[in-house]
C-alpha positions in Angstrom: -24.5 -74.4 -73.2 -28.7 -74.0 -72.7 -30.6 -73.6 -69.9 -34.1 -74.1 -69.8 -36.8 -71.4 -68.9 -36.8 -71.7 -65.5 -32.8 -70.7 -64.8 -33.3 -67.1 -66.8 -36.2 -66.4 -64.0 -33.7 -66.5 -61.1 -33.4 -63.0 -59.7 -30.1 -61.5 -59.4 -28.3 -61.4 -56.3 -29.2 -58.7 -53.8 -26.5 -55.3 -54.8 -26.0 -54.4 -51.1 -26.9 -54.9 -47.3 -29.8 -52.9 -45.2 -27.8 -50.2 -43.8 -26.9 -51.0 -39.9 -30.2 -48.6 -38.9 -32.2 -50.8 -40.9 -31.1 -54.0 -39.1 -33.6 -55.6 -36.6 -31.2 -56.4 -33.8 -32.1 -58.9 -31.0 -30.7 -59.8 -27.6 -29.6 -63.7 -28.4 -26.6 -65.1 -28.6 -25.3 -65.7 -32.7 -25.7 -69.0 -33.5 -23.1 -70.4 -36.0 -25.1 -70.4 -39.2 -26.8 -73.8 -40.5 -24.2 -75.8 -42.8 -26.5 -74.8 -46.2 -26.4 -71.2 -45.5 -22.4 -71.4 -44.9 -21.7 -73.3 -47.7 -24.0 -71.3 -50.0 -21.9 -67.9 -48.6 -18.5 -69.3 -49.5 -19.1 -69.9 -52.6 -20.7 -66.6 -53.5 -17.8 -64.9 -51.8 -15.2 -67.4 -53.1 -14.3 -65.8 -56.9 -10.6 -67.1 -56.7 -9.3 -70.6 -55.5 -8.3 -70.5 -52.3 -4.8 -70.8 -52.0 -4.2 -74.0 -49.7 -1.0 -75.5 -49.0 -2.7 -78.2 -47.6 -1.5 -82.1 -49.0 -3.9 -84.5 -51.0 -4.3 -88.0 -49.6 -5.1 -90.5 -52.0 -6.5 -94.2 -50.9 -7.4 -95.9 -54.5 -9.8 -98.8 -54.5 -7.1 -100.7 -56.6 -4.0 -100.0 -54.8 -1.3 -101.7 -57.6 -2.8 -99.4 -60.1 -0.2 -96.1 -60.6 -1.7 -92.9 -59.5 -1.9 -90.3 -62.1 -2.4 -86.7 -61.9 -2.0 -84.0 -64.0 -0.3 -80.4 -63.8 -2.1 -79.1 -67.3 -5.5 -79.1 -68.5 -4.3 -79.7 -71.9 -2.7 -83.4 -70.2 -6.4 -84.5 -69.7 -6.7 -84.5 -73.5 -10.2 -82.6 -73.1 -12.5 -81.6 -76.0 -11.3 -78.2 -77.2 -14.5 -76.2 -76.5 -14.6 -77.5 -72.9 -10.8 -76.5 -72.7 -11.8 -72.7 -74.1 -14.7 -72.9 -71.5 -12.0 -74.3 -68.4 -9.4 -71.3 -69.5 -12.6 -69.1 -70.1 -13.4 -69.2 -66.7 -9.7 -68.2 -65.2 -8.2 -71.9 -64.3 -4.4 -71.5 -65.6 -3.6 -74.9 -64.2 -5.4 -77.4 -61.8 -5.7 -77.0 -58.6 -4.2 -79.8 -56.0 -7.6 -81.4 -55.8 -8.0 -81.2 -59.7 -4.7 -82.7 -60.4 -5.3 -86.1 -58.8 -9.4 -86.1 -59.0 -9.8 -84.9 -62.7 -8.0 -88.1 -63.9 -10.0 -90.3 -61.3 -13.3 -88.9 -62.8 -12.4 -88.7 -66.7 -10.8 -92.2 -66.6 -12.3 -95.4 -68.5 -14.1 -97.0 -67.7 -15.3 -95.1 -64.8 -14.2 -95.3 -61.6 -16.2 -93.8 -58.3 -14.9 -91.3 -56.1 -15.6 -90.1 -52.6 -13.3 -86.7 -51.8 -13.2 -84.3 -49.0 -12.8 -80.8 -50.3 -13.6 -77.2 -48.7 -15.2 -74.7 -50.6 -13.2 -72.6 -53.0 -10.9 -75.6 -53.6 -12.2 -76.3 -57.3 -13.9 -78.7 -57.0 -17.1 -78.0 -58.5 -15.7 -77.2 -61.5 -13.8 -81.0 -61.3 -16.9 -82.5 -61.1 -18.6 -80.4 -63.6 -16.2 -81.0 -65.9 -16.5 -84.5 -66.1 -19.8 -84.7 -66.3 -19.8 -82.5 -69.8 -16.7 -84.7 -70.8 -19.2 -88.0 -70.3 -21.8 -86.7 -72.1 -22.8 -87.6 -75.5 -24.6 -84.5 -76.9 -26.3 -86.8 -80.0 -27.8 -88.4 -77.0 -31.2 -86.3 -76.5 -32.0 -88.1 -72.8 -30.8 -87.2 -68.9 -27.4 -88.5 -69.1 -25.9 -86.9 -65.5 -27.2 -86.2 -62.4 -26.2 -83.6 -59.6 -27.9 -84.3 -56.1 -27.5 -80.7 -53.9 -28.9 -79.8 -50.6 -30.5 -76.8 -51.3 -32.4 -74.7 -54.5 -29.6 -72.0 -54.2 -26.4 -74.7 -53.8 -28.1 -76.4 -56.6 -28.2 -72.6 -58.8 -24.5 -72.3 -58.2 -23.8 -75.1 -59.4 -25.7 -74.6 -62.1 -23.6 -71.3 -62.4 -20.1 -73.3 -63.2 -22.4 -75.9 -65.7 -23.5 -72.8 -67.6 -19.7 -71.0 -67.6 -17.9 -74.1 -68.2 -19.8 -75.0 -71.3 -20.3 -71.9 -72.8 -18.5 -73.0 -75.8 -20.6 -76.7 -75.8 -24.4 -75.5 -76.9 -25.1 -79.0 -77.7 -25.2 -79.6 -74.3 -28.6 -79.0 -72.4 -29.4 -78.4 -68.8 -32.4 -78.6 -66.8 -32.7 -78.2 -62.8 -34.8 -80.9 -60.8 -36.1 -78.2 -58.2 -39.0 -77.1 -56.6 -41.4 -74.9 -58.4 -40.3 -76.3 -62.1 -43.3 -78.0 -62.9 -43.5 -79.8 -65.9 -46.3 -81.5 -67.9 -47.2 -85.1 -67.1 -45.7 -87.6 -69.6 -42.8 -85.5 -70.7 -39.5 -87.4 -71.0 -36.7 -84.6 -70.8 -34.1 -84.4 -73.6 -31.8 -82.1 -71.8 -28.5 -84.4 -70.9 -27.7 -82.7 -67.2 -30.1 -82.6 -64.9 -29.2 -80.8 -61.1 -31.5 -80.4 -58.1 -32.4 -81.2 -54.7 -32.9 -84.8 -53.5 -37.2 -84.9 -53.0 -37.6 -83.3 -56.6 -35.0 -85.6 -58.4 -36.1 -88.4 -56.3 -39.8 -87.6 -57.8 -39.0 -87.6 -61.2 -37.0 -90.4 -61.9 -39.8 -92.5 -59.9 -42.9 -90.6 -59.3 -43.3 -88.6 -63.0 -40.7 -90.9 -64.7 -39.3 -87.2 -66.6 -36.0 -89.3 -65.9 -34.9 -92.6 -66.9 -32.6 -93.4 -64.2 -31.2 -97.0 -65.9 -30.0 -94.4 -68.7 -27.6 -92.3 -66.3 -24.0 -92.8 -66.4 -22.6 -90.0 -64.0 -24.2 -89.5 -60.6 -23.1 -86.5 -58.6 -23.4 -85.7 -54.8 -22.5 -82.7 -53.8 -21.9 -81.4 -49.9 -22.8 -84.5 -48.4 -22.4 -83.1 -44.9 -24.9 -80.7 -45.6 -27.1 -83.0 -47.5 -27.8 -85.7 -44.0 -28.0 -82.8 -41.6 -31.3 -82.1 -43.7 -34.2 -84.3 -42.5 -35.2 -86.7 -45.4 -32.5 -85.9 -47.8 -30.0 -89.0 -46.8 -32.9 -91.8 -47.7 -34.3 -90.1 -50.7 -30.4 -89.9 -52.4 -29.7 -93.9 -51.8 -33.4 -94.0 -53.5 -32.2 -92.3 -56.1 -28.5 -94.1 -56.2 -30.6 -97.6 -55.6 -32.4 -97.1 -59.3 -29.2 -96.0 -61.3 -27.1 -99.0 -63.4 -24.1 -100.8 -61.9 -21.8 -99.1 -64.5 -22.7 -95.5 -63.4 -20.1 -93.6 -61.8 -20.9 -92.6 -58.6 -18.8 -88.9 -57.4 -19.7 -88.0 -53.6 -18.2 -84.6 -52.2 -18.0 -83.4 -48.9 -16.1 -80.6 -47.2 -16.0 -83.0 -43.8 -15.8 -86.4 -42.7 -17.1 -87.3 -39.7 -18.7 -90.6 -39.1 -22.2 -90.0 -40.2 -20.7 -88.8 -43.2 -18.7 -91.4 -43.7 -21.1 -93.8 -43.4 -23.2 -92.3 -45.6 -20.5 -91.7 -48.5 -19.7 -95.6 -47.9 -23.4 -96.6 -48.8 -24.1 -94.4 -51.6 -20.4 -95.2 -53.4 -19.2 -99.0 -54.0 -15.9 -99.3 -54.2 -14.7 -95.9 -54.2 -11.2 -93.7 -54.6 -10.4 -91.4 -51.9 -9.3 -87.9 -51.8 -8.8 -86.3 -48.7 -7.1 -82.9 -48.0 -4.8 -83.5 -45.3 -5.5 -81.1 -42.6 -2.5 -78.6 -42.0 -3.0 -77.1 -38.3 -3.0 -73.6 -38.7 -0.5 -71.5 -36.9 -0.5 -69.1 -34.6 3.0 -68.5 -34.9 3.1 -64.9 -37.0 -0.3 -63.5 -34.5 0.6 -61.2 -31.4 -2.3 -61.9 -28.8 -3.1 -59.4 -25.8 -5.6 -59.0 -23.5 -7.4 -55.9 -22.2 -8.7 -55.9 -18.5 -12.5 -53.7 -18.7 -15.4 -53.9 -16.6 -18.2 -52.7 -18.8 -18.9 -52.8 -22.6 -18.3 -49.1 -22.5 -15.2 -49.7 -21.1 -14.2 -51.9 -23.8 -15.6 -49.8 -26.2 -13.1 -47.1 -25.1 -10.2 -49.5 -25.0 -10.7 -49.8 -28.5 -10.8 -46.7 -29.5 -8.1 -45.8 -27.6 -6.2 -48.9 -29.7 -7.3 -47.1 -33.2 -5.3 -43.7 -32.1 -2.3 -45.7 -31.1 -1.8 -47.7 -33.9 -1.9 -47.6 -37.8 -4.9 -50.3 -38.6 -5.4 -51.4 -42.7 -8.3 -53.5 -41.7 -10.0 -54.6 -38.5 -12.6 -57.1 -38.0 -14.5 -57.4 -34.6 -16.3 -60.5 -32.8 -19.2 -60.0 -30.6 -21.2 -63.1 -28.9 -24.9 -61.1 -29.4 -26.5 -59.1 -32.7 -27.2 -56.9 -30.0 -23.6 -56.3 -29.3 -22.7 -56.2 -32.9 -24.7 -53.3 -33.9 -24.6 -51.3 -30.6 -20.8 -51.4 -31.2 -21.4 -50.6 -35.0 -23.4 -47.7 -34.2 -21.1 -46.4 -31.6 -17.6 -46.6 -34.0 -19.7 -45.1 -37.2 -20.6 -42.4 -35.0 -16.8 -41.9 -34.1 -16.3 -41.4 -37.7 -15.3 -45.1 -39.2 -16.1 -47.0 -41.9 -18.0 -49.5 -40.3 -19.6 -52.6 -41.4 -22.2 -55.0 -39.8 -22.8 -58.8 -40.4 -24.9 -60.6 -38.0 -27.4 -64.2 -38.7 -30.5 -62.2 -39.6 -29.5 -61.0 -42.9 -30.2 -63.1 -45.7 -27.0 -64.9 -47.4 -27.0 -62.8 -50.2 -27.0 -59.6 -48.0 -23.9 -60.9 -46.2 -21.8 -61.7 -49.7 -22.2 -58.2 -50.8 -20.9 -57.2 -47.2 -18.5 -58.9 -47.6 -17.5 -58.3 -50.9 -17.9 -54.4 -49.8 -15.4 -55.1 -46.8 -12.6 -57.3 -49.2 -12.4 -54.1 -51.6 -12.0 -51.7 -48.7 -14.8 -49.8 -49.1 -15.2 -50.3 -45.3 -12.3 -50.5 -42.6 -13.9 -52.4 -40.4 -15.8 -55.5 -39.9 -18.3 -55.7 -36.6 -19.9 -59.3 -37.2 -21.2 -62.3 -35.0 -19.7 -65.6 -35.8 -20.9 -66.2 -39.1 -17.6 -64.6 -40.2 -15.4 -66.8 -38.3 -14.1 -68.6 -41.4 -13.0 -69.2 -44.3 -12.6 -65.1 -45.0 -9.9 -64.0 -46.4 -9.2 -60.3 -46.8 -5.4 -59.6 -47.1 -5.5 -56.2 -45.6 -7.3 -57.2 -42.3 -4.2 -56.5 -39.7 -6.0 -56.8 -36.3 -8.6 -58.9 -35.2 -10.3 -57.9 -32.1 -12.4 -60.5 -29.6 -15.2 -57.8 -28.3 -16.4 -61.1 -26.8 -14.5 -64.2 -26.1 -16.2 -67.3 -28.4 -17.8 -69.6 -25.7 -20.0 -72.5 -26.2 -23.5 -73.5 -25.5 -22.7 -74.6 -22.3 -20.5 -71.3 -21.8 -16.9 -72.8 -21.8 -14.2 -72.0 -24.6 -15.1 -72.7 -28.0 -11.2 -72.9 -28.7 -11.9 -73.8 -32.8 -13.8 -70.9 -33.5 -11.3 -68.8 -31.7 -8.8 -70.2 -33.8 -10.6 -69.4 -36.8 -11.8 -65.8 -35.5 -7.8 -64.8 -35.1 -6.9 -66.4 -38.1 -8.7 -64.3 -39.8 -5.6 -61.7 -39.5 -1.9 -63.1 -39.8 -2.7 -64.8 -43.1 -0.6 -64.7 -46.5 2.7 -64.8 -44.6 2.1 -61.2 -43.2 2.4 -60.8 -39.5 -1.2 -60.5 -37.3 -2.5 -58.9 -34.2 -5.4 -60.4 -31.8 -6.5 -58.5 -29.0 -9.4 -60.0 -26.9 -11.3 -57.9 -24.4 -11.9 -59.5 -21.0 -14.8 -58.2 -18.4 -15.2 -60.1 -15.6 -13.6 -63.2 -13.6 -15.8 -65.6 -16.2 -14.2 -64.3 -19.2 -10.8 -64.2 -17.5 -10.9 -67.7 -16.5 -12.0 -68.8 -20.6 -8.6 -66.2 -21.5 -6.5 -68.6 -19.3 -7.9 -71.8 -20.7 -7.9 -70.8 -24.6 -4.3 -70.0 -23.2 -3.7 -73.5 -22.2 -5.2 -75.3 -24.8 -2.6 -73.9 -27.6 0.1 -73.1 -25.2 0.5 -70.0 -26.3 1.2 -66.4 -23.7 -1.4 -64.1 -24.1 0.5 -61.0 -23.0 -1.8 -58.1 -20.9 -2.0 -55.0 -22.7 -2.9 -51.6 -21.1 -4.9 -49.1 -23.5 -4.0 -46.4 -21.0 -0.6 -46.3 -21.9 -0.3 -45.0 -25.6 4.0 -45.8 -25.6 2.4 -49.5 -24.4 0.1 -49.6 -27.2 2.6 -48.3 -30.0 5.1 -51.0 -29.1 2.5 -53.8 -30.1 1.9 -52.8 -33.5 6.3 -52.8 -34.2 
């Protein structure tokens, strides 16, 4: 597998985070992070599948025909070096997306997709790989397209392109972004081509580097992303209006709401359709409390008083400011812990390597706004501790994200603790109504009381 010029020039990731003294904090509250930016963090932080037990959904455009999947790689009857290059990159067996999609996508003749998938659910790779199994390397002309949102979604997936056919050198790839200029006139001869929606849009149109009635695989990845970017939703039906009836059309999202759906239903004609079937998480195997303070001093005291009463692998703590975040930081690094401190200023990058910091315990604790509410998962965190309670915009409960803050402990079948810090009658009153929304007791803890504090961690 080649990459053109441009690809060697990308710097390498960031090695670490500023240090928490280094960190420009600001009084606001933390913003949940724009959809690019949280997509492009799970999947630097995503090296492993995650492990979902979540069903697949199937709706097939033709629904007499049988519905096949697979539970080996070697049943897909791929070409052996993309087979070294699927095994080369640590995929023993397909994941429950891959089982039922991979078929779909590798099928003849081709048949269009349109499948909901989180990140870290392999799907990327599903994609990629039937793109380098439609290719015909003799062929020395753009033969697949990949739409992403963003220069550094569009890299990563670039990434899996370059891993998965490591063992295929016959097969070329350029990348359709920003800043990779190329001469007037030239026709490309690499067969994959992957960027952003205005640069791809301008060179199968404006620069004619692309001959778009010669594509037969058209890839759109992160569609929920892609139409909350201004522009990006027009320019991609552009781009799917100039491609040949025959060419397969594979649109991926990690939601589905309505706009998305729309959108997936114009850009795909008569599509299959994957969905993961949402299992509701449980709070079933998490202990919640509540801890009555009055100041954030008072809170911070609570919690220390929580660390000396019980035995903690791995703690991570919300707060609703930056300001919060790394006043708290500060104070438990000078108590002597391992602290460390995400917040929304810090470039992506700087937040993987956090968090990749955090997962192999070189820190015991986690201080971070809620750009770490999901999709984290770090085996040894035990206790998850609300420093702030997750309001709104409008200041009532944001009952998903505090779902997704406490699941954060309780995972892999172990048992988890939440303990939420309340300071006045306003925070009290969002307790009670978090309370009543999952109809679950949240039980009052006293930090005075050491034998109290013991008995919650039994």
């Amino acid at each position: 597998m080649a990459t053109d010029s441009w690809a060697q020039a990308v710097d390498e990731q960031e090695a670490a985070a500023e240090s928490i003294g280094n960190l420009q904090i600001k009084d606001t509250p933390a913003e949940n992070d724009n959809k690019s930016a949280q997509s492009l963090l799970n999947k630097l932080i995503r090296s492993n599948l995650v492990n979902t037990t979540n069903q697949v959904e199937v709706l097939q455009k033709d629904p007499s025909s049988p519905l096949y999947s697979v539970r080996s790689f070697e049943e897909l009857h791929l070409k052996p070096q993309l087979l070294r290059g699927v095994y080369g990159m640590g995929f023993n067996r397909p994941s429950k997306i891959q089982e039922t999609a991979l078929p779909m996508m590798l099928a003849e003749p081709a048949q269009n997709l349109i499948a909901q998938s989180q990140s870290g659910t392999g799907k990327t790779a599903a994609f990629v790989l039937a793109m380098l199994s439609h290719v015909d390397p003799n062929l020395n002309h753009p033969q697949c397209l990949c739409v992403s949102p963003t220069y550094e979604l569009a890299l990563q997936t670039g990434k899996v392109i370059e891993q998965m056919g490591k063992h295929y050198p016959e097969v070329k790839l350029v990348y359709a972004i920003r800043g990779n200029k190329l001469p007037r006139g030239m026709k490309l001869e690499e067969q994959i081509v992957i960027g952003t929606p205005g640069t791809m849009l301008d060179w199968c149109s404006k620069f004619r580097f692309i001959d778009p009635k010669k594509i037969k695989v058209f890839v759109l990845d992160e569609a929920d992303v892609m139409i909350a970017t201004q522009g990006h939703q027009d320019q991609s039906i552009r781009i799917q209006r100039m491609l040949p009836k025959n060419c397969q059309m594979l649109l991926f999202s990690a939601t589905f709401e309505e706009s998305v759906w729309s959108f997936a239903q114009r850009i795909v004609p008569e599509p299959n359709i994957i969905k993961l079937k949402r299992e509701e998480e449980t709070l079933d195997t998490i202990k919640q409390y509540y801890v009555l303070c009055n100041s954030k001093e008072e809170k911070f005291q609570a919690l220390c008083n929580i660390y000396g009463g019980i035995t903690i692998a791995q703690a991570m703590i919300f707060c609703h400011t930056r300001k919060t975040a790394g006043w708290l930081a500060g104070e438990l690094s000078r108590e002597g812990h391992q602290v460390a401190l995400l917040s929304g200023e810090m470039q992506v990058e700087q937040r993987a390597a956090v968090i990749e910091r955090f997962r192999d315990g070189k820190e015991k604790v986690l201080v971070t706004t809620n750009v770490c509410a999901r999709g984290i998962d770090v085996e040894q965190v035990s206790v998850v501790i609300n420093f702030d309670l997750p309001v709104d915009r409008e200041g009532n409960p944001d009952n998903e994200t505090y779902l997704h803050r406490i699941g954060r402990t309780g995972r892999f079948g172990k048992r988890g603790l939440a303990i939420n810090m309340v300071d006045s009658k306003m925070s009290m009153n969002i307790l009670n109504r978090i309370q009543d929304h999952f109809n679950k007791k949240i039980e009052k803890l006293d930090t005075d009381d050491l034998d109290e504090i013991e008995k919650i961690s039994t």
